[in-house]
N, C-alpha and C positions, 0 to 999 in steps of 0.2 A: 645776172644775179640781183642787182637792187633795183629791175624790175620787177623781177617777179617778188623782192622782200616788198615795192610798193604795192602790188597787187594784193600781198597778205593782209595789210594795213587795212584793207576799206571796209571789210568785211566788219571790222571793231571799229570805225570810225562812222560805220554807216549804223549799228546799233547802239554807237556812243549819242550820236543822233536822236537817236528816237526817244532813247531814256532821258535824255537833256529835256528834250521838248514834254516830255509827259509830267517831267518833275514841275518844269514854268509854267503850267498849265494850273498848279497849287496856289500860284501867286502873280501879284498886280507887278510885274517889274517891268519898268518902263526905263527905254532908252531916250532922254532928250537933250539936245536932238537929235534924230536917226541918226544911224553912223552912214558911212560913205557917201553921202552926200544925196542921201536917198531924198525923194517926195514928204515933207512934213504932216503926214497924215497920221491920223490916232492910230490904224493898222501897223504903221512900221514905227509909232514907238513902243511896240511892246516887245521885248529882249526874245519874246517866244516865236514873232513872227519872224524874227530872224535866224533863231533854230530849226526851224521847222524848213525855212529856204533852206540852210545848208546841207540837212538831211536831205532833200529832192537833190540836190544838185550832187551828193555824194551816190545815193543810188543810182543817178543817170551813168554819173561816171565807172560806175561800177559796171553797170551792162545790165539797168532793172532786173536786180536778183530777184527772185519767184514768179515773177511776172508770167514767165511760161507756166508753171503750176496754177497760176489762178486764173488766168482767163481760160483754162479748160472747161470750167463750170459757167454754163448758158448764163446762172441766176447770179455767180459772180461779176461775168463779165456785165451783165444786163445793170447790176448793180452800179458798179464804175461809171459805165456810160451815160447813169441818171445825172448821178452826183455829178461829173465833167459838166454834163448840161446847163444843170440848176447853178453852178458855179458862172459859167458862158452867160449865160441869160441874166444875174445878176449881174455883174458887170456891166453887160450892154445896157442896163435898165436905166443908168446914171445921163442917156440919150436923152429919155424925157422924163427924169425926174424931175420931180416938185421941186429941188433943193437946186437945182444946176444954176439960179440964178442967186438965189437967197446966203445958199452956205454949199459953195461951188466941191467943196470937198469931201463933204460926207459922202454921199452914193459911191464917188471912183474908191474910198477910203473902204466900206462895209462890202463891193464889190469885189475887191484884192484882197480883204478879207476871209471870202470865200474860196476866190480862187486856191490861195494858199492853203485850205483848207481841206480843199477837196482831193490837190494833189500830196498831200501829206497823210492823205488817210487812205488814199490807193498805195505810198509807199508802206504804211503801216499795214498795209491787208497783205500786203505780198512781201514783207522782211520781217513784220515785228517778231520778238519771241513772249510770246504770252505769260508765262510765268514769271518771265524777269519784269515785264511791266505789270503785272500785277505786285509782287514784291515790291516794288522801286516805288508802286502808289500809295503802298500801305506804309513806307518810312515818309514819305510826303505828308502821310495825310498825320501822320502819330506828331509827324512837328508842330505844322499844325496846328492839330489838337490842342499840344502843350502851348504852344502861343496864345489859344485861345484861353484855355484855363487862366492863365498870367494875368491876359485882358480883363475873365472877370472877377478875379480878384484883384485889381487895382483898379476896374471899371475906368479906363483910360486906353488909349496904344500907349504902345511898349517902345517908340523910334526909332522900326526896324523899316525906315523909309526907304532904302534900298532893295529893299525886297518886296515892296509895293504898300506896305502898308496906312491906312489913313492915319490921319492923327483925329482921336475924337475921346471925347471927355463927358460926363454928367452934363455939363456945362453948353457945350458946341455938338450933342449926340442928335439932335434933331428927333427926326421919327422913327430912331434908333433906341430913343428912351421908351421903357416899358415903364406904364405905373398905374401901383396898385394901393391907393389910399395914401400915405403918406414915404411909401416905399418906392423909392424912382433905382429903374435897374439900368444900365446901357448893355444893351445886345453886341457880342462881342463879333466884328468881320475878319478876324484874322489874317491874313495878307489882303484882303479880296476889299473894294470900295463900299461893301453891301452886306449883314447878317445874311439875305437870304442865298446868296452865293455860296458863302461860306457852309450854309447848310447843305448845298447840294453835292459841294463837295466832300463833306463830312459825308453825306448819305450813303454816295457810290465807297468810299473806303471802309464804312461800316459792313458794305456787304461782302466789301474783298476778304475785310477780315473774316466774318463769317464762316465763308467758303471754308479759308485755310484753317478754322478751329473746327470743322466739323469733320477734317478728312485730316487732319495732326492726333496724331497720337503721343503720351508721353509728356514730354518738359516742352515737345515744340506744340503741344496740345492748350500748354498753359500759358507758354509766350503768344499766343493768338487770342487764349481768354483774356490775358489783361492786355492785347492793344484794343481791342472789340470793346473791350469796357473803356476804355481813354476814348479812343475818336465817340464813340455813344454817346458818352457824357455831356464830351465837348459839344455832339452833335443837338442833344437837348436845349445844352446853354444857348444856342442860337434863337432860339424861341421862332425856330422855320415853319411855319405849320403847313406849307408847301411838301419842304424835306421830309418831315415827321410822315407826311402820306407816303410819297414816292419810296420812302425808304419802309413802310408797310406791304406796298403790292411788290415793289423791286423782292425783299424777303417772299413773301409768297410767290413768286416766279420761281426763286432760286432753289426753294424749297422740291417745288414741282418738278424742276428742272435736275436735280440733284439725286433722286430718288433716293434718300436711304434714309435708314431705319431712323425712328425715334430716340435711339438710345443712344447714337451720334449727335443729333440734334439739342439732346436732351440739357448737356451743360450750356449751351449757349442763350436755350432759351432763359437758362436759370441766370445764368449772367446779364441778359440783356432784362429781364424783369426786376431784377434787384436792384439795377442800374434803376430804371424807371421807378419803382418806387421810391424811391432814395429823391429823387429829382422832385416825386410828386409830393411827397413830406415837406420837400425843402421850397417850396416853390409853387406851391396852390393856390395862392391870392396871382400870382402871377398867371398862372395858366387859365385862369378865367378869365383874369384879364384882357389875356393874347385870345382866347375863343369866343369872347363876343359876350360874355356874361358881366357886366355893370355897362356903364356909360362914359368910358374912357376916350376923351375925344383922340386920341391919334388912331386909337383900332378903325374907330367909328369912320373917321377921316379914311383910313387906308383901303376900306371895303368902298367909300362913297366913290374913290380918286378912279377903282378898277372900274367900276361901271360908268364912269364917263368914259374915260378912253378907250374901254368897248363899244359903247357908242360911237365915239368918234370912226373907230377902224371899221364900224359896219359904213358909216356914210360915205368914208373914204375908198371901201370897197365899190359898192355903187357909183362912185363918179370915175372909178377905172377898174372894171372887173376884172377886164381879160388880160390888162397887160401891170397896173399897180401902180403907186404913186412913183415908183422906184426904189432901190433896195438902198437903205439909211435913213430916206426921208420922209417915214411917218412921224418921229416926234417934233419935226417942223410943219407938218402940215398939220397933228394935232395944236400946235402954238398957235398955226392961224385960224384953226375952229378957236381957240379960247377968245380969240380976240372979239369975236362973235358974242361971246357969251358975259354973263359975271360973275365966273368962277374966278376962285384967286390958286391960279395953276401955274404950272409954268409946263410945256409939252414936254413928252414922255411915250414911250412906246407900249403899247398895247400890252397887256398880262395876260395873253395866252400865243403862243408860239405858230399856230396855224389860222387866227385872224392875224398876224404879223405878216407871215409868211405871205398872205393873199392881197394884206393892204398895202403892199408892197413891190409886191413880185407878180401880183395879180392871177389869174383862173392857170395862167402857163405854169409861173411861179409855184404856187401850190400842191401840184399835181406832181411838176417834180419832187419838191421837197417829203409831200407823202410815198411818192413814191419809191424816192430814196430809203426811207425808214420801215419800210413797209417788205422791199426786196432786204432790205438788211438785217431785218428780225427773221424774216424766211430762210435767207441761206443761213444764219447760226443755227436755225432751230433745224435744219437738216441736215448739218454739220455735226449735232450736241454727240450723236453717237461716237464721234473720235475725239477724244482730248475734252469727254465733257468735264473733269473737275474745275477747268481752267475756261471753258468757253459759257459755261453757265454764268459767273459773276457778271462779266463780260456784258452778258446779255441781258440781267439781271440790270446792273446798273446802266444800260443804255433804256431800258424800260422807266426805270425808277425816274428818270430826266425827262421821258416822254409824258408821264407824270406829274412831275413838276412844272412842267411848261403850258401845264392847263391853268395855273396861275401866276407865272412868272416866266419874264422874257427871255434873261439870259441864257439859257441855252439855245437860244435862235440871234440874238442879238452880240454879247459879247464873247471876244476871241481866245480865253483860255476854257471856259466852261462849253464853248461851241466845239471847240477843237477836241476837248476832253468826250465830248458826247459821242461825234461821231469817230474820233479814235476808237473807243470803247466797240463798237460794233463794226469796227473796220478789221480792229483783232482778234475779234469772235468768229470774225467770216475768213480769216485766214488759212489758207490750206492745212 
């Protein structure tokens, strides 16, 4: 008998799991230093890399619940076995990284990163429950939101450092400050070290909401129109212009994806345009700003900084095509292009997700990584016909990220918005 009561247990302790791990996935929460006496690496101090172990080690123990429902499908299983790889092959890349002599920890750090990664999103392909992690992102992302508002109405953090928070002010905002004639704004990062993170998180919860205000009927019709308008808001305040795109085609996806009428659509769009005008009244000298209309040197700065270290990551690709510098260490092999030059830089990773992936991981590298995303949009989109209310956002917001990362790293580079990405398309392909 409290065998079998422990056997009931795992089943709730394996989806206490996953929703733990999706919630840290919102925020910068770091453990230092790691607990159990682990490896002092940036991967094990984040509280999520540790949730995400426990869920693997709960579903082993469980007896990999769905595992047999999902490797039935060719494009599933084919999927898995990318993802295992490009995981495998990161790792091993830290062999002959650039860094293995210079900064001995980064490569084994951003390759364990993946690993953890990869086998966390085969447990979410074959246990998560989709609805409930869609729900569980939209009260994640509504905090949030409200965190963020906070920020930019005291244009400061809030000293929610345990929950990853930066601290940053007018004062220490760096290129975080927006300004517009004698108007200086700080762009609000809400748990995250970055605005534009924060946007991309905002983006994908914008469209969960969506979903659920287009398919609610009633009073639950109207608790979805005003979180849809909170995370929006907040998502503007960001001044992401990355987000603001992704979260344009992501909506157009989900649209496509959704099929139904106009007259369901109809309140949201009304809600999501009022929002926006509301913003655009309030905040015009700023939007030109952030779009490249006057002569602001930090925009001016932040377009000139991408096209060097796209430069860099082409040269870098040429001196290692086929196998990469190693996986963590292009923003130290950019450091030592700067040395070269007289930029006043300091190295940083590439701003698009697939010269990262290749300056990196090299011609192997890349091939997996597209190809992982590439079998992962296929099996949702053959999937959409069962449980599409719930597999469309899903898929909707792993696009909207694919999007993003044609300007911005972190969804290749850092480990709650990485994990969040291919989560999101690992739930979508679930049986």
């Amino acid at each position: 008998m409290p065998y079998a009561f422990k056997r009931d247990l795992r089943p709730i302790a394996l989806q206490t799991g996953i929703g733990l791990s999706f919630a840290l996935m919102a925020c910068w929460m770091r453990l230092i230093p790691p607990p159990f006496g682990a490896p002092d690496l940036n991967v094990t101090r984040f509280a999520l890399f540790w949730a995400m172990l426990a869920t693997i080690l709960v579903w082993l123990a469980s007896g990999a619940p769905g595992f047999a429902d999902f490797r039935r499908s060719r494009m599933r299983a084919l999927w898995a076995i990318t993802l295992l790889l490009l995981a495998i092959w990161a790792y091993a890349s830290q062999a002959w990284a650039f860094t293995r002599e210079i900064k001995p920890e980064a490569s084994p750090s951003a390759g364990l990163g993946w690993c953890i990664v990869a086998l966390f999103t085969l447990v979410v392909a074959c246990a998560a429950q989709r609805r409930i992690l869609i729900t569980l992102m939209l009260v994640a992302g509504s905090f949030v939101a409200l965190v963020t508002l906070v920020q930019v109405g005291q244009q400061s953090s809030l000293g929610l450092h345990t929950l990853g928070e930066f601290q940053a002010s007018l004062i220490t905002g760096g290129k975080s400050i927006l300004s517009a004639g004698d108007w200086h704004y700080l762009r609000p990062s809400g748990l995250y070290p970055h605005p534009n993170m924060l946007g991309g998180l905002l983006a994908i919860c914008t469209l969960f909401a969506s979903a659920r205000a287009v398919n609610a009927q009633g009073r639950a019709r109207l608790v979805y129109l005003g979180l849809l308008i909170l995370i929006l808001a907040a998502l503007l305040l960001t001044f992401s212009r990355s987000a603001w795109l992704g979260l344009a085609v992501g909506g157009l996806a989900l649209w496509l994806m959704l099929r139904l009428g106009w007259h369901r659509w109809l309140p949201v769009v009304l809600a999501g345009a009022v929002t926006g005008a509301i913003f655009f009244a309030a905040y015009s000298p700023l939007i030109a700003a952030r779009t490249g209309v006057g002569e602001e040197s930090v925009e001016l700065r932040s377009v000139s900084d991408r096209i060097v270290f796209t430069d860099f990551a082409l040269r870098a690709i040429r001196e290692q095509s086929l196998i990469g510098q190693g996986v963590g260490a292009f923003p130290w092999r950019s450091a030592d292009y700067i040395t070269e030059t007289f930029y006043d830089l300091l190295g940083d990773q590439v701003h698009q997700i697939f010269l990262a992936a290749w300056a990196e991981m090299g011609l192997v590298g890349l091939i997996l990584f597209g190809g992982g995303l590439l079998l992962g949009l296929a099996g949702g989109l053959r999937a959409l016909g069962q449980d599409r209310l719930e597999r469309a956002p899903l898929l909707a917001a792993a696009l909207a990220l694919i999007v993003i990362g044609q300007f911005d790293h972190y969804p290749y580079s850092q480990l709650p918005l990485m994990a969040l990405w291919w989560g999101c398309l690992a739930a979508a392909l679930r049986p």
